[in-house]
Backbone as CSV, one residue per row, in Angstrom:
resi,resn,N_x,N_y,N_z,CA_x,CA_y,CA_z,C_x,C_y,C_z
1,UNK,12.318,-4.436,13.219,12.004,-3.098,12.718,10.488,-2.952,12.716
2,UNK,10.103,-1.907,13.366,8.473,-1.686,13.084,7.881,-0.258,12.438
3,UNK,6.700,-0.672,11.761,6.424,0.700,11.110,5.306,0.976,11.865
4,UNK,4.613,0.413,12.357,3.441,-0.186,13.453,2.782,1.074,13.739
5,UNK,4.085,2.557,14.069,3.697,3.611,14.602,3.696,3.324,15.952
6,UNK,4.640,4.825,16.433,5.131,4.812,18.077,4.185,3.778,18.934
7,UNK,2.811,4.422,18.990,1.591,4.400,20.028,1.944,2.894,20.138
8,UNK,1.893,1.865,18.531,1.034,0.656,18.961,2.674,0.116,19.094
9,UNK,3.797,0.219,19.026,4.884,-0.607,19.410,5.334,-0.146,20.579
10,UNK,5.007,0.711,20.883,5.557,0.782,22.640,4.581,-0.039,23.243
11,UNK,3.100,0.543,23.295,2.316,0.099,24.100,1.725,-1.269,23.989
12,UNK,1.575,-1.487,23.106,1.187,-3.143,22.322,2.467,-4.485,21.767
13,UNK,3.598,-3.889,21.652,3.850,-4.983,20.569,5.386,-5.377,21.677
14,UNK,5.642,-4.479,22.852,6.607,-4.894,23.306,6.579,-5.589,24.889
15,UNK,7.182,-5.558,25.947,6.411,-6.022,27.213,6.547,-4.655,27.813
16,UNK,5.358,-4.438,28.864,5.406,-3.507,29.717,7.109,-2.859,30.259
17,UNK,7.415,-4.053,30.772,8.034,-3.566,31.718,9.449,-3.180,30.772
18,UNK,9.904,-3.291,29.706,10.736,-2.962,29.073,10.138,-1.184,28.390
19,UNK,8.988,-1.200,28.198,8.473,-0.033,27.645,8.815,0.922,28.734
20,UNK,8.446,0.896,29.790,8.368,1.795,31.106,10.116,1.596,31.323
21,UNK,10.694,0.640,31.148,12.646,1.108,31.937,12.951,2.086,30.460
22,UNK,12.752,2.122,29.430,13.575,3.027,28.682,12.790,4.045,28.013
23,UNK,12.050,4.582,29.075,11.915,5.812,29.077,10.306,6.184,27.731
24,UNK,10.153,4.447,27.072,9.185,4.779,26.043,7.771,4.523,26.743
25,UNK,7.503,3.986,27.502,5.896,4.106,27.763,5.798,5.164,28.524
26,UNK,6.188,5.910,29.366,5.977,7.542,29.954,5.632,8.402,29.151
27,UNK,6.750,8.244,27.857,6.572,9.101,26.842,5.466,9.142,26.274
28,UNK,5.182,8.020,25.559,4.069,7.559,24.696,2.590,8.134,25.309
29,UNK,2.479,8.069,26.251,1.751,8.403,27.572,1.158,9.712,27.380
30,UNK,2.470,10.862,27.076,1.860,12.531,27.507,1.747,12.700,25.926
31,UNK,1.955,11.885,25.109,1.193,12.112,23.461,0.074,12.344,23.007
32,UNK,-0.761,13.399,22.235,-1.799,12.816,22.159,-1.330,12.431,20.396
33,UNK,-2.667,11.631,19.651,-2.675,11.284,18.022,-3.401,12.418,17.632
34,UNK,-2.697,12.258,16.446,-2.607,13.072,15.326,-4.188,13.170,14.755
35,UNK,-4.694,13.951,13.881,-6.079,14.244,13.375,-6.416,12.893,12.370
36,UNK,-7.746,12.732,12.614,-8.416,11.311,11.971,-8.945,11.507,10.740
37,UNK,-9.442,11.148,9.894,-9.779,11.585,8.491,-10.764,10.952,8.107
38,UNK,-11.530,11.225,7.117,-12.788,10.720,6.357,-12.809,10.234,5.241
39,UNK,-12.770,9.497,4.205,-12.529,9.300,3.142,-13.425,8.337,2.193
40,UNK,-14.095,9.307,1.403,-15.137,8.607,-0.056,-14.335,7.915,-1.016
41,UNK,-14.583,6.546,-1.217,-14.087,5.725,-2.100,-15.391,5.435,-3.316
42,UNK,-14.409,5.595,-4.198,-15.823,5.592,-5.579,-15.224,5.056,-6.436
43,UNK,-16.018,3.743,-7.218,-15.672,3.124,-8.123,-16.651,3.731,-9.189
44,UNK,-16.105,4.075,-10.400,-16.391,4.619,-11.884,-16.798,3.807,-12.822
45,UNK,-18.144,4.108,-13.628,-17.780,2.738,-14.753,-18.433,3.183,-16.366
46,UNK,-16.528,3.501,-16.182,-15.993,4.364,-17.278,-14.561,4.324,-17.453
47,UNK,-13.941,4.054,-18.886,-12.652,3.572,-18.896,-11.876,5.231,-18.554
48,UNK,-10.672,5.027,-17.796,-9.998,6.142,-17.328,-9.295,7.039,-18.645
49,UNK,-9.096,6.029,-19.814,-8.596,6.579,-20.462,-9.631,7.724,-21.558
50,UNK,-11.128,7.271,-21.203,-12.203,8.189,-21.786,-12.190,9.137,-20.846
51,UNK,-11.785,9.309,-20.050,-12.416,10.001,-18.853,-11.511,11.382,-18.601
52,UNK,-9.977,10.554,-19.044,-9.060,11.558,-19.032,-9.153,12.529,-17.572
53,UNK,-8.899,11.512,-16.700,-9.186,12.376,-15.205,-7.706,12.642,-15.046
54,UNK,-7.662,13.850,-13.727,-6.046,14.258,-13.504,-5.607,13.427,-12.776
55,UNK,-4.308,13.189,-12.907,-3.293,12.371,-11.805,-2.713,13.132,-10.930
56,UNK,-2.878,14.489,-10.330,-2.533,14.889,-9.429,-3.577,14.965,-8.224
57,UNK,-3.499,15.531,-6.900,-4.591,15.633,-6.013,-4.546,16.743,-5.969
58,UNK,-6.083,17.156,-5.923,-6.494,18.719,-5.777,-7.191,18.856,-4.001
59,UNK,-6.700,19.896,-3.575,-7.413,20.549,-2.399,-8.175,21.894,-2.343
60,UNK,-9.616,21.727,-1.895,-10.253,22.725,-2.079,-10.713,23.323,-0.595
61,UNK,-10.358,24.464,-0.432,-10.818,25.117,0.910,-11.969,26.273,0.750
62,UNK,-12.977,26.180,1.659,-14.495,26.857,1.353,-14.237,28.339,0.967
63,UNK,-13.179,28.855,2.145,-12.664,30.471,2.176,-11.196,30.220,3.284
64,UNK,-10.659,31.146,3.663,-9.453,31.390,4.052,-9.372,30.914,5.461
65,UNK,-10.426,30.849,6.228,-10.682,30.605,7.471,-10.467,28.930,7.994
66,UNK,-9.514,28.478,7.583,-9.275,27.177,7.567,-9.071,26.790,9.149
67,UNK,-8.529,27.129,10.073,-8.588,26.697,11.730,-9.894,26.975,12.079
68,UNK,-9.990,27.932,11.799,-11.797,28.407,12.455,-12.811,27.133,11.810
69,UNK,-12.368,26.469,10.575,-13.495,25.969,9.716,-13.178,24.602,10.259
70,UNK,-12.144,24.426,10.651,-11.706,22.714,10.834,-12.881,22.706,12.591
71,UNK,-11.973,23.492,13.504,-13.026,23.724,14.786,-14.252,23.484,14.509
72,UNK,-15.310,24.133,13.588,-16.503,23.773,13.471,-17.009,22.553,13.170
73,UNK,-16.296,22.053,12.297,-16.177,20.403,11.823,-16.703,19.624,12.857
74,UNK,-15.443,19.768,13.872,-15.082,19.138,15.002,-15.912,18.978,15.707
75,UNK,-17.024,19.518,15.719,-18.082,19.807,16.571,-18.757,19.030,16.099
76,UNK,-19.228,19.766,14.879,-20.681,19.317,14.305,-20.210,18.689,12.838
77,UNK,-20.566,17.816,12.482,-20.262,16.793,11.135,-21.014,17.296,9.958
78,UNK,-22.585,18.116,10.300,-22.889,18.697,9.414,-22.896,20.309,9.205
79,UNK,-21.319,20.532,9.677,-20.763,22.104,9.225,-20.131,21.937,7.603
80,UNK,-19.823,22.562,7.191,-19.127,22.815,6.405,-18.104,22.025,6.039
81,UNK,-17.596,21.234,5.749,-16.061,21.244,5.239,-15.270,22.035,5.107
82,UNK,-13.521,21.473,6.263,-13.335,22.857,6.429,-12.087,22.459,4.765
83,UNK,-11.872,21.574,4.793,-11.441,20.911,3.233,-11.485,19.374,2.433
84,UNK,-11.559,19.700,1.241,-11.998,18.757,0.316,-10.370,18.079,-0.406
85,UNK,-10.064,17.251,-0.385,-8.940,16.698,-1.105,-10.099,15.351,-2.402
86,UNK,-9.811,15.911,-3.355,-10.352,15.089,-4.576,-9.271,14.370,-5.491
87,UNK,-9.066,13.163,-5.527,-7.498,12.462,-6.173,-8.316,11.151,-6.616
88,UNK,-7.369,10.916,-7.768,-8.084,9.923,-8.810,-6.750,9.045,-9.549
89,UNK,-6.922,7.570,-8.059,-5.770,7.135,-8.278,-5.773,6.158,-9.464
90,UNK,-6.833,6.197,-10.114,-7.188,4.850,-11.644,-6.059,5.842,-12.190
91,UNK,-5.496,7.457,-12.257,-4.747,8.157,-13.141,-3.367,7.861,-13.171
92,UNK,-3.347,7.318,-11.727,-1.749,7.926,-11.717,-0.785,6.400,-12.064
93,UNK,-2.016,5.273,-12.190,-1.746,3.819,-12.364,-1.340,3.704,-14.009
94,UNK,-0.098,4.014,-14.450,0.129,3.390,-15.922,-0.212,1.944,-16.309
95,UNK,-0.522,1.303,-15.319,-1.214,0.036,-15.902,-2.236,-0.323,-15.537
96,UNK,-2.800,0.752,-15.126,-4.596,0.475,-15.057,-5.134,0.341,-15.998
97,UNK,-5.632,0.641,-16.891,-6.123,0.367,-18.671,-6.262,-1.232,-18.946
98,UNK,-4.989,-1.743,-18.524,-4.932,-3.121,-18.829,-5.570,-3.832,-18.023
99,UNK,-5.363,-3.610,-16.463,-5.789,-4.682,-15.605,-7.340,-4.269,-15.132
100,UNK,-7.669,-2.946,-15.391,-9.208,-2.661,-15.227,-9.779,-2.161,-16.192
101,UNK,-9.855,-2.788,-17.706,-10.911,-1.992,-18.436,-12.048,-1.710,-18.263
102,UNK,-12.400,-0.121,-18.794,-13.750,0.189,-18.360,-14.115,0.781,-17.009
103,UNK,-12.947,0.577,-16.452,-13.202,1.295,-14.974,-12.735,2.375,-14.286
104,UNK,-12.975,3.408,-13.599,-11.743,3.937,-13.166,-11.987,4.265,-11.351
105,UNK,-11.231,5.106,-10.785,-11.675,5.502,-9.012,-11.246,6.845,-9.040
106,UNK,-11.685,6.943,-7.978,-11.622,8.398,-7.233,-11.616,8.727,-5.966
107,UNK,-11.332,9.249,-5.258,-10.989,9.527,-3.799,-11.924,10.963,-3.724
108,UNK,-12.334,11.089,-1.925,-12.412,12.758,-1.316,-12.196,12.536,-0.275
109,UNK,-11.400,13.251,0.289,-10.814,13.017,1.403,-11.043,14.231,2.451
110,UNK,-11.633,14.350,3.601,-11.305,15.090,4.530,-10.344,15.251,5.885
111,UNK,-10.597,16.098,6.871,-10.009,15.936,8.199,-11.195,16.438,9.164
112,UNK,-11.143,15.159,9.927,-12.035,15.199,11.252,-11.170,15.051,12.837
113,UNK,-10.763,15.834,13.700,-9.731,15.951,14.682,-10.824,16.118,15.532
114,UNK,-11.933,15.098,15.740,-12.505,14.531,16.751,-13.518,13.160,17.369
115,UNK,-12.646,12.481,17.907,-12.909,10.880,17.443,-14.143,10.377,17.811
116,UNK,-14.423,11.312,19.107,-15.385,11.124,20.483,-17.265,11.494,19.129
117,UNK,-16.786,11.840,17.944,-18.395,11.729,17.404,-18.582,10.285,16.663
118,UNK,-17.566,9.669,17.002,-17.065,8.272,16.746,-17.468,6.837,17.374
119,UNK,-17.195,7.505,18.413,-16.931,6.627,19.934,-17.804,5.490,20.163
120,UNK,-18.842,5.960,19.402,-19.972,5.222,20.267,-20.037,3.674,19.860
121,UNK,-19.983,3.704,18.406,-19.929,3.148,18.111,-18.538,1.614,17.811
122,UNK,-17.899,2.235,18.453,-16.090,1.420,18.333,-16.279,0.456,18.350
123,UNK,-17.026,-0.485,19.656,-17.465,-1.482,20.249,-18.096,-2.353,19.262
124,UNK,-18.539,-2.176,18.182,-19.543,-2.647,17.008,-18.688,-3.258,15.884
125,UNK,-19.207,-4.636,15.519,-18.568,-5.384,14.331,-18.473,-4.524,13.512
126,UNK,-17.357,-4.149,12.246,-17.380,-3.495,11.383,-18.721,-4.125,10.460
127,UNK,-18.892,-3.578,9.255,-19.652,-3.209,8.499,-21.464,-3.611,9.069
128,UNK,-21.172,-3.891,10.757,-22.405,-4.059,11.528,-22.511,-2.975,12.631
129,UNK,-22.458,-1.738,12.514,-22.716,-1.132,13.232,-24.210,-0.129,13.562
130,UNK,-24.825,-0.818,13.010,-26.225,-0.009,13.044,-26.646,0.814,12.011
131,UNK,-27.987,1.302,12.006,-28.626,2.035,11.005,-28.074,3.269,11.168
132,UNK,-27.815,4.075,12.744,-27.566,5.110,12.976,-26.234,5.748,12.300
133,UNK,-25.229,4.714,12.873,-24.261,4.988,11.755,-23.878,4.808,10.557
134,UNK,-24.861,3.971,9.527,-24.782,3.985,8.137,-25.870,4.995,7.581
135,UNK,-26.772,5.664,8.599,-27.631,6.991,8.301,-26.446,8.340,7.811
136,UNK,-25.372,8.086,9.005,-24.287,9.063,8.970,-23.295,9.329,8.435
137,UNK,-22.975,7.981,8.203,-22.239,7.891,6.491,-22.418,7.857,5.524
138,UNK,-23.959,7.569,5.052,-24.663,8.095,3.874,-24.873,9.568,3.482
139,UNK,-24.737,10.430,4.683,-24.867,11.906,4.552,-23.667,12.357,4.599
140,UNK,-22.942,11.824,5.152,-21.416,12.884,4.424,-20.573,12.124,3.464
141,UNK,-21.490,10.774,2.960,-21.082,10.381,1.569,-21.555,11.259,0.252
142,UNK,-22.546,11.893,0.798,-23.659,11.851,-0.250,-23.025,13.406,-0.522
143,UNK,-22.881,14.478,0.782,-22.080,15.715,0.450,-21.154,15.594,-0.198
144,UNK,-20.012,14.877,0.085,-18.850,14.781,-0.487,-19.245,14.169,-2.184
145,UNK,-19.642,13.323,-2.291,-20.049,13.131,-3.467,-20.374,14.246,-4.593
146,UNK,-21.084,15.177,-3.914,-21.794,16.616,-4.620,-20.802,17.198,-5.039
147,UNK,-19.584,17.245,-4.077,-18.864,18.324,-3.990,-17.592,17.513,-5.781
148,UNK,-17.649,16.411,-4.895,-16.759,16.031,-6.111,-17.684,16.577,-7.988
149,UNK,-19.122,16.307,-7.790,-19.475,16.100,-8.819,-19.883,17.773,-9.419
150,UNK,-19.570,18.382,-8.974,-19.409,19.925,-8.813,-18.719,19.993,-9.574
151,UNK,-17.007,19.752,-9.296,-15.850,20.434,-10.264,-15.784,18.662,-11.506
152,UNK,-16.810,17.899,-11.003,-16.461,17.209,-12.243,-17.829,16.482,-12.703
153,UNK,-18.583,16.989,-13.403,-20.039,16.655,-13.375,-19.927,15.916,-14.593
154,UNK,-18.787,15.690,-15.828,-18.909,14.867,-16.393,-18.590,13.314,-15.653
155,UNK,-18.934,12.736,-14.464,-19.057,11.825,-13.381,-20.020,11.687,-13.518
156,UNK,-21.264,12.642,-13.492,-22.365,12.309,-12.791,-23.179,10.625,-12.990
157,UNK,-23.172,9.923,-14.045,-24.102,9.221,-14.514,-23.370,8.063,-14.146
158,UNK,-21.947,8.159,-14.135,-21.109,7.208,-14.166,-20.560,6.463,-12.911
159,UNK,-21.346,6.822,-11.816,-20.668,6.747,-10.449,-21.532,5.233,-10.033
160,UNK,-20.617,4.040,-9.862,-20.879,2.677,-10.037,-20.735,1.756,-8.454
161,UNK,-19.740,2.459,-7.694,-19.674,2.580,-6.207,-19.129,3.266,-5.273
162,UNK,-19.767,3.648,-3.451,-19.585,4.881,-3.030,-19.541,3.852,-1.386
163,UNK,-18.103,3.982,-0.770,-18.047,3.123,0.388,-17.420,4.751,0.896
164,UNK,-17.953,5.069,2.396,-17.211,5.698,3.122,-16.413,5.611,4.253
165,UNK,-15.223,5.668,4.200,-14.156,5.379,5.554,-14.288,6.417,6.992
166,UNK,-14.119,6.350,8.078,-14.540,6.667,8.705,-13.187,6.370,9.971
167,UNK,-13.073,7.544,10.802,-12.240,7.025,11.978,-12.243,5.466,12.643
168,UNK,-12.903,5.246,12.480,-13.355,3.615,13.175,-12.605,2.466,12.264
169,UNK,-12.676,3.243,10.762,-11.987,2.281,9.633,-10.566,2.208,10.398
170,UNK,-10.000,3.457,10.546,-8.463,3.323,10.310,-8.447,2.562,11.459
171,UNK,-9.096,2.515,12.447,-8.944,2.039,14.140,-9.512,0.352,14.111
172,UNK,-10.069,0.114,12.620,-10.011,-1.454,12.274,-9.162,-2.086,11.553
173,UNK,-8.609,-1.358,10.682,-7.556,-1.601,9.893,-6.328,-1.561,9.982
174,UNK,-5.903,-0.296,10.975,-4.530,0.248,11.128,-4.251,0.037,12.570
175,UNK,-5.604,-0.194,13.203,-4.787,-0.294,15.069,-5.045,0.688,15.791
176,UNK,-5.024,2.049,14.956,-4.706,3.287,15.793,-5.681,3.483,16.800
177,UNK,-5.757,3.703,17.642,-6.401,3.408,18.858,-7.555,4.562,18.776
178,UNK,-7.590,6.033,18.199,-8.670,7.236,17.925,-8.602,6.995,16.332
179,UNK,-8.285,6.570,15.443,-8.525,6.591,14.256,-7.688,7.698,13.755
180,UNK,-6.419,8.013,14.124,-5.255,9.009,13.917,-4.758,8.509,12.245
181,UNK,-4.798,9.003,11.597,-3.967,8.691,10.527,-2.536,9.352,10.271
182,UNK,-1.797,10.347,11.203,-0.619,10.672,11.199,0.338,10.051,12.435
183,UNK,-0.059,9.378,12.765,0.598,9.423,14.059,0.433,9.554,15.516
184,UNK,1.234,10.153,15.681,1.650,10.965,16.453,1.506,12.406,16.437
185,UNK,0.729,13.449,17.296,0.285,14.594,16.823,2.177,15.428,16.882
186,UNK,2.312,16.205,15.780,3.125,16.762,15.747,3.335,18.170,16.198
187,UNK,3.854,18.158,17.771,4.005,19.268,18.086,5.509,19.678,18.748
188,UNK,5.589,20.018,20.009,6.986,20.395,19.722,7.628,19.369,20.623
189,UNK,6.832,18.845,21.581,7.431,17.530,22.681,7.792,16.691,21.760
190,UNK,6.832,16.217,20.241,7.332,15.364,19.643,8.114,15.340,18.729
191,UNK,8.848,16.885,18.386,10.071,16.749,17.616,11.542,17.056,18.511
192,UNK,11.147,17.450,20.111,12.102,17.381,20.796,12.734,16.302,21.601
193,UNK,12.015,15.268,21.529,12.584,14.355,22.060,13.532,13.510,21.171
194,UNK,14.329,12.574,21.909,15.421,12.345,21.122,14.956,10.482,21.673
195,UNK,13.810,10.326,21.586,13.127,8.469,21.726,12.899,8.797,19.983
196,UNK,12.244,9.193,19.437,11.869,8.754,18.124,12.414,8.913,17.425
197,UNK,13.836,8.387,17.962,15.142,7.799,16.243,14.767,6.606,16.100
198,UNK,15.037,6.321,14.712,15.109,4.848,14.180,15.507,3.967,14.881
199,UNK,16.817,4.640,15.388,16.915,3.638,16.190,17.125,3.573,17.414
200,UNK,16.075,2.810,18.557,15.869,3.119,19.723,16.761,2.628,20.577
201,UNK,16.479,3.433,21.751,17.155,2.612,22.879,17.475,1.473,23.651
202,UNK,16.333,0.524,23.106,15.801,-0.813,23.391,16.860,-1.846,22.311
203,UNK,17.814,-2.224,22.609,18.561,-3.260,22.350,18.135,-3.762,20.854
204,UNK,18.690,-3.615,19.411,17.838,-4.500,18.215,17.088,-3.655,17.989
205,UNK,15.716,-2.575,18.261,14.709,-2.587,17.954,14.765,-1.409,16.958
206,UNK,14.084,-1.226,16.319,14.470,-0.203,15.192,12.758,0.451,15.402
207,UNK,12.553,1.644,14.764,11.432,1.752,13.884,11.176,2.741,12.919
208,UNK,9.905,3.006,12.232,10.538,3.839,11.304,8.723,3.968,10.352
209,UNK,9.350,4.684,9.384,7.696,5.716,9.303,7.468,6.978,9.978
210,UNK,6.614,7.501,9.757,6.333,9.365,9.699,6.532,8.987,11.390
211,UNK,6.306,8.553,12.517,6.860,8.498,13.808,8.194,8.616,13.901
212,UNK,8.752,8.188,13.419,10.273,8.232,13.636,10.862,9.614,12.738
213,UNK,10.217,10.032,12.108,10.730,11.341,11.099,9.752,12.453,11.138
214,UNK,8.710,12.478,9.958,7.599,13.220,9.734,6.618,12.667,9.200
215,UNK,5.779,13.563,8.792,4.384,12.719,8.327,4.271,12.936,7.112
216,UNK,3.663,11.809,6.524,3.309,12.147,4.967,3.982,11.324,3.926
217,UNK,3.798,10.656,2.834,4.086,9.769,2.368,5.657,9.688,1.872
218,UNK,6.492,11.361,1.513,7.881,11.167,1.397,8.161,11.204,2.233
219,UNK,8.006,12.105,3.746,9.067,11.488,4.672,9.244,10.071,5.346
220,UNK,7.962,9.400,5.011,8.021,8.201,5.489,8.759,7.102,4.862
221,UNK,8.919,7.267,3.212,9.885,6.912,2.318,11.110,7.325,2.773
222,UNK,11.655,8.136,3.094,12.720,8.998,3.633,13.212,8.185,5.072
223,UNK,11.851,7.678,5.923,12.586,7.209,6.903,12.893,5.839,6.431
224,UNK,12.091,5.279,6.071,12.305,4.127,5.920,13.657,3.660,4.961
225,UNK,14.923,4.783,4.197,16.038,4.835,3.561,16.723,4.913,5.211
226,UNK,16.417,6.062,6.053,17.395,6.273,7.355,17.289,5.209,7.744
227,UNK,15.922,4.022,8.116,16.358,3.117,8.878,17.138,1.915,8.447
228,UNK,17.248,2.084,7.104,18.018,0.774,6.714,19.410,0.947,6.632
229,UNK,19.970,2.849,6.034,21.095,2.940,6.279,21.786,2.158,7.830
230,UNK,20.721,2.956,8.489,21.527,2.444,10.300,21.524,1.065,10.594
231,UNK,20.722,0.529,9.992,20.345,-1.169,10.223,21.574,-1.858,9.581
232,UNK,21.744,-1.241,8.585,23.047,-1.788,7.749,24.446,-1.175,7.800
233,UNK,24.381,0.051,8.581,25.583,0.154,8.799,26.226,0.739,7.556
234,UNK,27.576,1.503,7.724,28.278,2.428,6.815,28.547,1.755,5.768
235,UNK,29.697,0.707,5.455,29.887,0.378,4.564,28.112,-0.153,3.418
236,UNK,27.714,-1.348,4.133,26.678,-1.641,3.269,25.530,-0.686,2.925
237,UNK,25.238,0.679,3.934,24.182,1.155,3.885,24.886,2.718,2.905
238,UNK,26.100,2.566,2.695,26.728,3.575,1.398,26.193,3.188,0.034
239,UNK,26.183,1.865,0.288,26.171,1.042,-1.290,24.900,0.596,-1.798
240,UNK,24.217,0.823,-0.632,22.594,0.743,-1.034,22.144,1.973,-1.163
241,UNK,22.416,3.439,-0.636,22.369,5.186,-0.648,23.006,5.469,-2.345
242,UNK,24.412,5.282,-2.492,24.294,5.014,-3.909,23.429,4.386,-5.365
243,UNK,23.216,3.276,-5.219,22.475,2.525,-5.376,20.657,3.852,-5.528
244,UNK,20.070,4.071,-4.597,19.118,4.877,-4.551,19.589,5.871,-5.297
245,UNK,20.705,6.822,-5.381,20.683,7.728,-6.169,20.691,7.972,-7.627
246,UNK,21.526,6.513,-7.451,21.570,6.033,-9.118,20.417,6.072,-9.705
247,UNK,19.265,5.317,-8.802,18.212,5.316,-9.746,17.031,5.943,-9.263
């Protein structure tokens, strides 16, 4: 079973020549990935429970013009934001208090759907990639930072560390070959084809995650229930579906 995501188990994790007879490396092929993302990590040092931050995630958009604003992005890194996602996961941890006193985090998250202002740098040891690009992540750390400390300026004094993620992260961490964090771009080739069921055509092989379903953290929960039903079959995969509902 792989969660690996389409791209890297067709093209990476199986042999060529099995990818190309069933129909999955052609496919994989006329795909492009899904939009890459940006993301400010900030450590707080301040107990969460003084801080009383929200446990939900907030999204903030500049004005209504959200395609027009993402396009500009895309271009140029120092446009606008075409949105801000601000989430503060020390909140949503009922046992953070205990295992981190005194501390808490925070997230800002954007979308960048162009890898190529990226590129240059790919080739480069992580956290050794030059001045140029820690010039460039200091400046849309430092925005995003503002923006957070805007709707929450009781932060300001308290902000203890500020690492920024970057397409290149997910493409060190996750594999993804442009720094895609969904996937597979979701359009209509990729909900019409009938390769990205759980379970594939390839003899045994299963997979599963927002590729095999949708994107986003419940449907990927969601697939990952479809692929075990099928893995397990009616009788056992009833009694584990029960089982889930129960609780």
């Amino acid at each position: 079973i792989s969660n690996a995501g389409a791209a890297n188990t067709f093209k990476h994790m199986i042999p060529e020549v099995v990818a190309n007879a069933s129909g999955y490396g052609s496919f994989i092929e006329t795909q492009r990935p899904s939009v890459a993302h940006l993301c400010l990590f900030i450590g707080i040092d301040e107990s969460e429970g003084k801080l009383d931050l929200p446990a939900g995630n907030f999204l903030f958009y500049p004005d209504d013009h959200v395609a027009e604003n993402q396009r500009a992005f895309n271009r140029d890194l120092t446009s606008e934001f075409p949105l801000l996602l601000f989430s503060f996961p020390s909140a949503k941890d009922p046992d953070w208090e205990r295992r981190h006193p005194g501390k808490a985090t925070a997230e800002v998250f954007t979308y960048i759907d162009n890898y190529d202002l990226f590129s240059a740098w790919e080739d480069e040891a992580w956290s050794k990639r030059g001045e140029d690009y820690q010039k460039l992540k200091d400046e849309i750390a430092e925005r995003m930072l503002n923006a957070l400390l805007e709707y929450h300026p009781e932060l300001r004094d308290k902000i203890d560390y500020c690492e920024l993620s970057t397409p290149l992260s997910t493409r060190k961490f996750c594999a993804y070959e442009r720094g895609e964090i969904f996937g597979l771009h979701h359009d209509d080739s990729r909900f019409k084809t009938t390769l990205l069921n759980t379970k594939t055509n390839i003899k045994g092989l299963y997979i599963t995650g927002q590729d095999s379903f949708m994107v986003g953290h419940q449907p990927s929960t969601v697939a990952g229930i479809i692929t075990a039903l099928k893995v397990l079959g009616l009788r056992k995969g009833g009694a584990l579906l029960r089982r889930i509902l129960r609780n």
